[in-house]
C-alpha positions in Angstrom: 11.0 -14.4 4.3 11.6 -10.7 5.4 9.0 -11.2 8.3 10.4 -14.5 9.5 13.7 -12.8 9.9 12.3 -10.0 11.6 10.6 -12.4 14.0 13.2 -14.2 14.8 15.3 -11.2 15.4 12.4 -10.0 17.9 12.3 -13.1 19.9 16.3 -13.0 19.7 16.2 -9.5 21.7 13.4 -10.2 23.7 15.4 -13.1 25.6 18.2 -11.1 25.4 15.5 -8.5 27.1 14.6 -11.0 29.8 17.9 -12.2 30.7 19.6 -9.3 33.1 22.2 -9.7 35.5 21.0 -9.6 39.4 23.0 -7.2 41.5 24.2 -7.5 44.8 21.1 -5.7 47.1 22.4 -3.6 49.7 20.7 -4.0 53.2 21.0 -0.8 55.5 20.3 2.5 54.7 23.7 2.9 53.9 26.3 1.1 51.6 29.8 1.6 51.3 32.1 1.4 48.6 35.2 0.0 48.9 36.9 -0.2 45.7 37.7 2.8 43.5 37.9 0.2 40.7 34.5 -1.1 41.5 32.4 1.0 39.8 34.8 0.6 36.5 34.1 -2.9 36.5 30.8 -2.9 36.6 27.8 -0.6 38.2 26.7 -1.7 41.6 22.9 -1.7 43.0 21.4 0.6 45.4 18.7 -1.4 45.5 17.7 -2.7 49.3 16.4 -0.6 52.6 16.5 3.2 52.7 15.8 5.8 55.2 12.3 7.1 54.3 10.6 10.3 55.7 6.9 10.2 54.6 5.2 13.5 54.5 7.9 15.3 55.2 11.0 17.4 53.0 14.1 16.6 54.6 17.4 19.0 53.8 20.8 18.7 54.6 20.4 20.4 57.7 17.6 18.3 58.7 19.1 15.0 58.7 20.6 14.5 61.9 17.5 16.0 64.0 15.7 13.8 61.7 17.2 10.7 61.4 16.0 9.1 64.1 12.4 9.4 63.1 13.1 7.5 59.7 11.1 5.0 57.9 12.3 1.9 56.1 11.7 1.7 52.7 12.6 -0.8 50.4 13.8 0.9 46.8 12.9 -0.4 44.3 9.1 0.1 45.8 6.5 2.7 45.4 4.2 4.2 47.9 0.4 3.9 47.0 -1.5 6.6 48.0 -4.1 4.9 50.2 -0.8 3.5 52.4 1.0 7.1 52.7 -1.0 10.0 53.9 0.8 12.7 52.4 1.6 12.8 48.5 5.5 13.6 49.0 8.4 12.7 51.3 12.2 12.1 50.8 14.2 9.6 50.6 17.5 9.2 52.3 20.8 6.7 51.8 24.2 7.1 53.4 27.5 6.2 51.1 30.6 5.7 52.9 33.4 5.9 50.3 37.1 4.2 51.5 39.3 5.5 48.5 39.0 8.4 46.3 37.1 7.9 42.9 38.6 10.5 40.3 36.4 9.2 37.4 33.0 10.6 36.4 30.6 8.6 37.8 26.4 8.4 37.4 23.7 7.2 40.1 21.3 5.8 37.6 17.3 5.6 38.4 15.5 3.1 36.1 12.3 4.5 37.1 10.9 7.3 39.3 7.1 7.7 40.0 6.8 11.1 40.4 8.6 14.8 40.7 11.5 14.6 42.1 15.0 16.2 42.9 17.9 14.4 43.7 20.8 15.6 46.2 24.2 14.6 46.7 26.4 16.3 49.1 29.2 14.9 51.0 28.6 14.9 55.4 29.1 18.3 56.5 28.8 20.4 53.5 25.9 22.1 52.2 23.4 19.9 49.6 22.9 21.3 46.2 20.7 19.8 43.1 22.4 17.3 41.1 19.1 16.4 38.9 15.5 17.1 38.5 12.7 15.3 37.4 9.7 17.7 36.8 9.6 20.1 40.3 8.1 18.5 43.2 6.1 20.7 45.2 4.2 20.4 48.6 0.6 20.7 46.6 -1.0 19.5 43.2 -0.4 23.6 41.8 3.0 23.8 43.1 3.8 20.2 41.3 5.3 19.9 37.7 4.7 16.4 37.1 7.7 14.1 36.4 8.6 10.5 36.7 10.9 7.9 34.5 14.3 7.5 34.0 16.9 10.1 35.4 20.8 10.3 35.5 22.9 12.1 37.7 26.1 13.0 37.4 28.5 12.6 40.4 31.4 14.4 41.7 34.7 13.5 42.3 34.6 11.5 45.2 37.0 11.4 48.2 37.1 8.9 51.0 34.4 10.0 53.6 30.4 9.9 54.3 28.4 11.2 51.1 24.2 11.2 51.4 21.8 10.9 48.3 18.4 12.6 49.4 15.8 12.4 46.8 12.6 14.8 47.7 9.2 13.5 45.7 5.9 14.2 45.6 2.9 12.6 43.1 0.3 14.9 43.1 -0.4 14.1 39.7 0.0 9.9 39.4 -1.6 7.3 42.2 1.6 6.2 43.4 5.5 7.6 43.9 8.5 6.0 45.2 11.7 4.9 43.7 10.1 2.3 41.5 12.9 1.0 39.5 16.4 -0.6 40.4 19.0 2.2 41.1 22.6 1.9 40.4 25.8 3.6 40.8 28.8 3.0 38.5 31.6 4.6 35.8 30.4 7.3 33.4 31.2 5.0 30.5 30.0 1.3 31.9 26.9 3.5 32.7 26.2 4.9 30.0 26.7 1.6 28.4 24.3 0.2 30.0 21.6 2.4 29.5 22.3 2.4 25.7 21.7 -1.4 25.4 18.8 -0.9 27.2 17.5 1.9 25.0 18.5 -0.6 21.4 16.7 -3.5 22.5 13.6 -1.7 23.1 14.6 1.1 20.4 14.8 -2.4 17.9 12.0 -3.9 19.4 9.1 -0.4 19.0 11.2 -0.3 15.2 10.4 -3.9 14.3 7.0 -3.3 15.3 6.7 -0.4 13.7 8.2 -2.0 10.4 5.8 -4.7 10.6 3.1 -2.6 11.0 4.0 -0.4 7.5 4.3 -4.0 5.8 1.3 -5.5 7.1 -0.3 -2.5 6.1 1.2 -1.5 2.5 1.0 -5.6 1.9 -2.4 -5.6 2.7 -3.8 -2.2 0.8 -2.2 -4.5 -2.4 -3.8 -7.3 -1.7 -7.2 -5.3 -1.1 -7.2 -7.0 2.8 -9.2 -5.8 5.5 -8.1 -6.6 8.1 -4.7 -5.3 7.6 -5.1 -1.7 9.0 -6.2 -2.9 12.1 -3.7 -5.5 12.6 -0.8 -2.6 11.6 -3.0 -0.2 14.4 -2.2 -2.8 16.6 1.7 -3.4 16.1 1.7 0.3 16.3 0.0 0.8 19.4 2.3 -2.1 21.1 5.3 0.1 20.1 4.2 3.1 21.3 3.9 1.0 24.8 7.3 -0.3 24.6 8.8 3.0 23.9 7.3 4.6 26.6 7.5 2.5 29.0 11.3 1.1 27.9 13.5 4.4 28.7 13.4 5.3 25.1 10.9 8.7 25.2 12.9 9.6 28.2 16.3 9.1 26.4 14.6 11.0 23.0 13.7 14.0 25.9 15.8 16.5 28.0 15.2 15.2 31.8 14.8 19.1 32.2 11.9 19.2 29.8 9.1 19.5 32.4 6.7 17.6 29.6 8.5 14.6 29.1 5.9 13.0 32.1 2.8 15.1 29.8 4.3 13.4 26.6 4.8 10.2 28.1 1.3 9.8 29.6 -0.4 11.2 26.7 1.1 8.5 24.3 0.2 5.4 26.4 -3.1 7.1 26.7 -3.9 7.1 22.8 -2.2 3.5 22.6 -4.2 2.3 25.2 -7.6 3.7 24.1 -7.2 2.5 20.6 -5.4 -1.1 20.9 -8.6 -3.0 22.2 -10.3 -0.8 19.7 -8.2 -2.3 17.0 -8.4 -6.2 18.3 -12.2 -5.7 17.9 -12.1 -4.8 14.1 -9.5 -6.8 13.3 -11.5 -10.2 14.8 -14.7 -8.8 12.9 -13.0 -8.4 9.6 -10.9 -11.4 9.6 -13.9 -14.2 10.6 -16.6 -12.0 8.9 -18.5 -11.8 11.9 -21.7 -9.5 12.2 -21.3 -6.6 14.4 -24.0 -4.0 14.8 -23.3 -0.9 12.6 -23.6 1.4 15.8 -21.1 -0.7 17.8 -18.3 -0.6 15.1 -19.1 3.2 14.8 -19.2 3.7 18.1 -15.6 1.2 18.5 -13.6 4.2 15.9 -15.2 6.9 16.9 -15.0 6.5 20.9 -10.8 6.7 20.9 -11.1 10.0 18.1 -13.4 11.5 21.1 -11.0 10.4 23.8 -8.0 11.8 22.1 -9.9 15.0 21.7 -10.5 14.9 25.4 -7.1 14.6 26.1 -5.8 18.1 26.5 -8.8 18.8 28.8 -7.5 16.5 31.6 -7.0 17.9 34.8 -4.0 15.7 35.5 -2.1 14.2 32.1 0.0 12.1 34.7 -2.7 10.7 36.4 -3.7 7.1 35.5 -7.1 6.5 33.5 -10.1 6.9 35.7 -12.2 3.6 36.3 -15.1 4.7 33.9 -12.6 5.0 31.5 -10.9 1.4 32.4 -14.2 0.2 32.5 -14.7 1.1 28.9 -11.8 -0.2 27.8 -12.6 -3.4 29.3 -15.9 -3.7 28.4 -14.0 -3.6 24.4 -11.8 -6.3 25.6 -15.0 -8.2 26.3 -16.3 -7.2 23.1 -13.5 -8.2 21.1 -12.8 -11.8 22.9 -16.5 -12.4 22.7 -16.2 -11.4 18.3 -13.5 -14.2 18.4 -15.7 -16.6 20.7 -18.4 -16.5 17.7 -15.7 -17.4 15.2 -14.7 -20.1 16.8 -18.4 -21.8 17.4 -19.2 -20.8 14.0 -16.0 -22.4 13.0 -14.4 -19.9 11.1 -11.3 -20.7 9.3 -8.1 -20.6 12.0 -10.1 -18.7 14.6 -9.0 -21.2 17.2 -5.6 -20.6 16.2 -6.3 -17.0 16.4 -8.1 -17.1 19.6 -4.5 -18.8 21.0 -2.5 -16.2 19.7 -4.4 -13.3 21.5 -5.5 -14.5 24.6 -1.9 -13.5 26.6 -2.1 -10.2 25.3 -5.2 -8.5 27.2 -4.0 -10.1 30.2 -0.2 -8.9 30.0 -1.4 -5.7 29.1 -3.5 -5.3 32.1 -1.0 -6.6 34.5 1.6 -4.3 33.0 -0.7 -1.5 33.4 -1.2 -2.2 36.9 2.5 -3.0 37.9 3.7 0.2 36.1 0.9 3.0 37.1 0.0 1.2 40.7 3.5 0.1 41.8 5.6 1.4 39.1 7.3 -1.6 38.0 8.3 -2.6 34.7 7.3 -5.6 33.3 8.3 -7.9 29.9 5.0 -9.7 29.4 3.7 -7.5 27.3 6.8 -7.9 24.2 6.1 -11.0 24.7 2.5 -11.7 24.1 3.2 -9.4 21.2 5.7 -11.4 19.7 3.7 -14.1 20.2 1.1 -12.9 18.4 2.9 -11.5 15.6 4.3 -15.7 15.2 0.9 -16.7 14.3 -0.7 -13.9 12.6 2.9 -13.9 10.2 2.1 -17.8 9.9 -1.4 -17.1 8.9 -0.1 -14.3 6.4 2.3 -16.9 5.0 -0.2 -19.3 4.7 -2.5 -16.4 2.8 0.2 -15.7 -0.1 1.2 -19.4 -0.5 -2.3 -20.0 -1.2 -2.6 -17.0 -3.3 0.6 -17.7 -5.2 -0.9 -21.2 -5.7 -4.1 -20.0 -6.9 -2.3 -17.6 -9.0 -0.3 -20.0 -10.9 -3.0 -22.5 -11.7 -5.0 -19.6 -12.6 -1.6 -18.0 -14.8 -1.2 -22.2 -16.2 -4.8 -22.1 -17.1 -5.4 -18.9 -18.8 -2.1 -19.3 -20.5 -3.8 -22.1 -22.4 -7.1 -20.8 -22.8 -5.5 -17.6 -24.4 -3.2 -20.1 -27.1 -7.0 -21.4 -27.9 -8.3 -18.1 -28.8 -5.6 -17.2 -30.2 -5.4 -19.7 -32.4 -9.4 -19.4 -32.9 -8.8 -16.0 -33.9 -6.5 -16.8 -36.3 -8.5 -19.0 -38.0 -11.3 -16.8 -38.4 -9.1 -14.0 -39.3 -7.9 -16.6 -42.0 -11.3 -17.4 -43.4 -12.6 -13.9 -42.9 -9.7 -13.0 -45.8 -10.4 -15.5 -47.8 -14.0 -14.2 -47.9 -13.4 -10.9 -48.4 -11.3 -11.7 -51.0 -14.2 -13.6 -52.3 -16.4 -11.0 -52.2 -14.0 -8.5 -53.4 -13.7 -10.7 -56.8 -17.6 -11.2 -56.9 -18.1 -7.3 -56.8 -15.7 -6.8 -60.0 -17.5 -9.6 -61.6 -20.7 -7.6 -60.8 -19.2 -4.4 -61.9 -18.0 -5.9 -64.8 -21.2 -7.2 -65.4 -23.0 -4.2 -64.8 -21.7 -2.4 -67.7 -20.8 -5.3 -70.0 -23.1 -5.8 -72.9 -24.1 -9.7 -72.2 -24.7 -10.5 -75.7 -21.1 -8.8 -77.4 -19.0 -8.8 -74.3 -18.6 -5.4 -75.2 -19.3 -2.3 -72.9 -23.3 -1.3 -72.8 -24.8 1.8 -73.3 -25.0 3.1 -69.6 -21.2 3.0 -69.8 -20.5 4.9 -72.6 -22.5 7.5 -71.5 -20.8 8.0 -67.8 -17.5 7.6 -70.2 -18.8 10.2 -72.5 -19.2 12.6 -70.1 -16.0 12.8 -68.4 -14.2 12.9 -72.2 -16.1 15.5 -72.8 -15.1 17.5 -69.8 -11.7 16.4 -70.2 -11.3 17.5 -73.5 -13.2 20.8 -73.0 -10.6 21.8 -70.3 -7.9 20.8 -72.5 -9.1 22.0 -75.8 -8.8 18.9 -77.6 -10.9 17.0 -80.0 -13.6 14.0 -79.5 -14.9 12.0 -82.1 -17.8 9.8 -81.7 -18.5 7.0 -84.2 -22.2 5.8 -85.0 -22.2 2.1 -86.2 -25.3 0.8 -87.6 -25.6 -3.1 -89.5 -27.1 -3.0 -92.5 -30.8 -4.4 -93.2 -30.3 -6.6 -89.8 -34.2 -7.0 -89.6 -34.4 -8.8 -92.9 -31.2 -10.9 -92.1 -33.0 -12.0 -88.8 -36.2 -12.5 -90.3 -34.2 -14.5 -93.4 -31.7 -16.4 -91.4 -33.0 -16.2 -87.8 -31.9 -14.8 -84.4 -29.2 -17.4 -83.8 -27.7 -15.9 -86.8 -28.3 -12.5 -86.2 -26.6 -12.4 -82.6 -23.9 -14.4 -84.7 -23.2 -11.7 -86.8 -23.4 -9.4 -84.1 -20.5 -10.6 -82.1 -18.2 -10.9 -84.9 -18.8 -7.0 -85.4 -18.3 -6.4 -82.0 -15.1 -8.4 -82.2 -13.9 -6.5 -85.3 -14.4 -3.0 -83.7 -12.9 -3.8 -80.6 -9.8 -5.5 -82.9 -9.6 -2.0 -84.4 -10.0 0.5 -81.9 -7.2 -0.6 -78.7 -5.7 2.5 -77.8 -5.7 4.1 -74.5 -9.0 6.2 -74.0 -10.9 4.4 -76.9 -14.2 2.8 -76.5 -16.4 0.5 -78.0 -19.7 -0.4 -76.8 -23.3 -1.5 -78.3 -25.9 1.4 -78.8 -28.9 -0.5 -79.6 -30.1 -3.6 -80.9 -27.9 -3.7 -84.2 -26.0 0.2 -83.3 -22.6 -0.2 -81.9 -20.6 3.6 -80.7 -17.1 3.9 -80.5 -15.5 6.9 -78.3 -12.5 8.2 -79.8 -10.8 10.9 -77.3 -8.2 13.3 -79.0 -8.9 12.2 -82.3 -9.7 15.2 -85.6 -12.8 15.0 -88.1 -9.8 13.6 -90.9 -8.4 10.7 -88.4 -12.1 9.9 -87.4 -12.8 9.2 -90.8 -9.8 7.2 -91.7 -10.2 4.7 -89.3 -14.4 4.6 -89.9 -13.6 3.4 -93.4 -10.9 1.1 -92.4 -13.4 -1.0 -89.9 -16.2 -0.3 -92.9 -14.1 -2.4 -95.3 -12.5 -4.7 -93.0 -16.4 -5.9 -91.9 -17.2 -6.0 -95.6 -14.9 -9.1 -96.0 -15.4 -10.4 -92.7 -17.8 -13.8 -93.4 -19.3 -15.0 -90.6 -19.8 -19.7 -91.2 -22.6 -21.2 -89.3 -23.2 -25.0 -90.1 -21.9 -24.5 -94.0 -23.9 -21.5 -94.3 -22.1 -18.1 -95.5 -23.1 -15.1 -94.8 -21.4 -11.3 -95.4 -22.3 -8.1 -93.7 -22.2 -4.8 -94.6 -22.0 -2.0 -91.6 -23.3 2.4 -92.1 -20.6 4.4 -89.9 -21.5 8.1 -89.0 -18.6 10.7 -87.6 -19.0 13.4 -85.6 -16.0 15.6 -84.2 -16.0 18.5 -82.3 -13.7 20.8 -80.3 
């Protein structure tokens, strides 16, 4: 949504960019002002025929030996070097003023293509500076460069003859002149003037700019390749439009003899690297093969060029024909990247191909109209926006995909994850209900493992871990353990008598009489032997020991165990030992 509002805002300026009010043209070499109100109503064009000495440096003193020798020129123009002999001459208009202007006033140049120095004097009097532009001089040494836009700020004007001499030279580019409209008009209207001129293409290199940190932070999320080229080559368009658009001149003093340096350098860099970045972003965005060395050589060409920059004998000077040739030979390059998309028929390269075709060829004319014959052009914002239309449609298209894609896949995986979960859950369920299994099967084991199988009562290995912790126990503690050895009487002969069914009989029903007697916490019962049985009395004296042995001795001397209407008694030996 934000980049359809931003494009819509650019194409809003862009026509308001296009659409400019046509001034009257003065024709003569002089112009006369009639109004003092005029210029408060509205600024009024210089633009038409003006005295022209080629070659030469006219000065006020000069003018009216020279006068007759004049040129015609037509301003806005610009003198080629192959038409003018000389690299500098002057330029010369006559202003007849009727009534007296008390209010600041500006002569405006839109754009000047080289050094120069700008004179306004009234007829008589002597000329003095009213604005520079770099320092023409008479060679290339003497010659600071300049060029671009310039003010100057006028007098008070009384009625009478005025002159505006200009002296140029452009040593340093391959054309001069006066190459852009000139105007003359109230400080304020002016002023006001040149500030919309400065927001449209202030907002326009902003919005590029913008787009190109979107595109590029957008794209670094989405892992997408071919977003750093395309935000190299929004940014390289605005560096174009702000230096050719006023706006560097407007950021820099007029005085600063660099402005011209600064300008040239920056469309140099934008120029070297856009055609750089149309190449990588066709290869990346159709996936077509380009040789390893070309695409090093496509980065690594512009990183050489900007090295070479500082070296240049002239920073004003236009780039040299090997280097255009270069330049064009990437435009091939790239166009012919997108020509392989679109027989291979790579998804929207047509579309693509559409979208970028205007732009190498505004570009070039631009070039040409503003370093040849120093006009400004618009073709240029316009391919641009143009092309920022259909790759922003393209993007759209990319993240409605993507969000579709994403919720299917966010639809799908929420349901795959409720199935795990809930598979989960079930084994988590039956994976309790196991171990709780297998805890209960371990106690039964432990249990087992030291239960006596045929009295239920604790075995032999048992009472001898048990023993040995009582008997540490009581050793720390100084207390007494008793031990009681229970043995049945003449249990052979009963066995042999009676039989094994009766003996193991008999042998439960002691165990079950012991462990009725002896309950309290730390006791033990548990069988010896075949017939022995030991009882583990913690804490208990010799006196007490023997107390409760003959308790158990006569309660199993009337215990009578019944087996199919057979009686039978038993009689049990009980030895004590105690100890401290």
């Amino acid at each position: 949504m934000i980049l359809v509002r931003g494009l819509t805002l650019l194409l809003i300026l862009l026509a308001g960019w296009a659409h400019a009010e046509a001034p009257t043209t003065i024709d003569a070499g002089q112009m006369v002002l009639h109004e003092s109100s005029q210029l408060q109503r509205t600024p009024m064009s210089l633009s038409g025929n003006w005295h022209f000495f080629p070659g030469r440096w006219i000065d006020s003193t000069q003018l009216a030996l020279a006068a007759p020798h004049s040129h015609t020129a037509i301003v806005p123009g610009a003198w080629p070097a192959t038409d003018t002999p000389a690299k500098y001459g002057t330029y010369w208009l006559e202003i007849l003023v009727d009534n007296a202007i008390h209010d600041p006033s500006i002569v405006y140049f839109r754009h000047l293509c080289g050094a120069s120095t700008v004179y306004f004097f009234r007829d008589g009097e002597p000329a003095s500076a009213l604005a520079h532009s770099g320092r023409p001089g008479l060679t290339l040494a003497s010659e600071q460069p300049g060029g671009g836009e310039l003010l100057a700020t006028l007098p008070p004007l009384q009625p009478g003859l005025y002159h505006l001499l200009i002296q140029q030279s452009s040593f340093h580019s391959r054309s001069g002149g006066i190459c852009g409209a000139v105007t003359i008009g109230d400080t304020s209207v002016q002023g006001h003037a040149q500030v919309l001129v400065v927001i449209k293409n202030t907002v326009v290199a902003t919005l590029l700019l913008g787009l190109a940190l979107g595109v590029l932070v957008l794209g670094s999320q989405d892992g997408e390749k071919t977003a750093p080229w395309l935000a190299l080559t929004f940014t390289a368009c605005a560096v174009l439009i702000a230096c050719t658009g006023g706006l560097l001149d407007t950021l820099l003093d007029p005085a600063n003899t660099a402005r011209a340096q600064w300008r040239f350098g920056l469309c140099y860099i934008a120029l070297i690297w856009l055609p750089s970045g149309l190449l990588m972003l066709f290869r990346d965005t159709f996936n077509v093969h380009v040789p390893r060395a070309l695409g090093v050589l496509t980065v690594a060409a512009p990183i050489l060029l900007m090295l070479l920059l500082p070296l240049a004998p002239g920073l004003i000077t236009p780039l040299p024909k090997p280097l255009i040739f270069w330049l064009c030979t990437q435009y091939v390059l790239a166009y012919g990247v997108l020509f392989i998309a679109c027989r291979q028929q790579r998804r929207h390269a047509i579309l693509i191909a559409l979208a970028n075709i205007p732009l190498p060829f505004a570009m070039a004319y631009d070039y040409y109209q503003y370093f040849y014959n120093g006009r400004l052009e618009i073709f240029t914002p316009y391919a641009i926006a143009f092309l920022i239309v259909v790759h922003g449609a393209l993007y759209t298209l990319k993240l409605g995909a993507a969000y579709q894609l994403a919720a299917r896949l966010s639809t799908h995986l929420q349901d795959e994850v409720e199935q795990r979960t809930k598979e989960l859950r079930d084994k988590n369920q039956k994976l309790e209900q196991a171990q709780t299994a297998l805890q209960r099967a371990n106690e039964s084991l432990r249990v087992l493992s030291i239960t006596d199988g045929l009295t239920q009562v604790h075995n032999r290995m048992y009472f001898e871990q048990q023993f040995e912790q009582e008997w540490r126990r009581c050793a720390r503690q100084g207390l007494s353990l008793s031990v009681l050895m229970i043995d049945a009487d003449h249990f052979k002969k009963l066995n042999d008598s009676a039989g094994h069914l009766i003996g193991d009989l008999c042998l439960r029903a002691i165990a079950q009489e012991i462990e009725h007697h002896f309950k309290r916490a730390g006791e033990l019962v548990a069988r010896y032997g075949g017939e022995e049985f030991i009882v583990l009395l913690p804490d208990t004296n010799q006196n007490k020991a023997v107390a409760v042995a003959e308790g158990l001795r006569l309660a199993i001397e009337n215990l009578i165990v019944e087996q199919t209407e057979q009686r039978y008694r038993i009689t049990i030996s009980i030895g004590v030992s105690t100890t401290i």
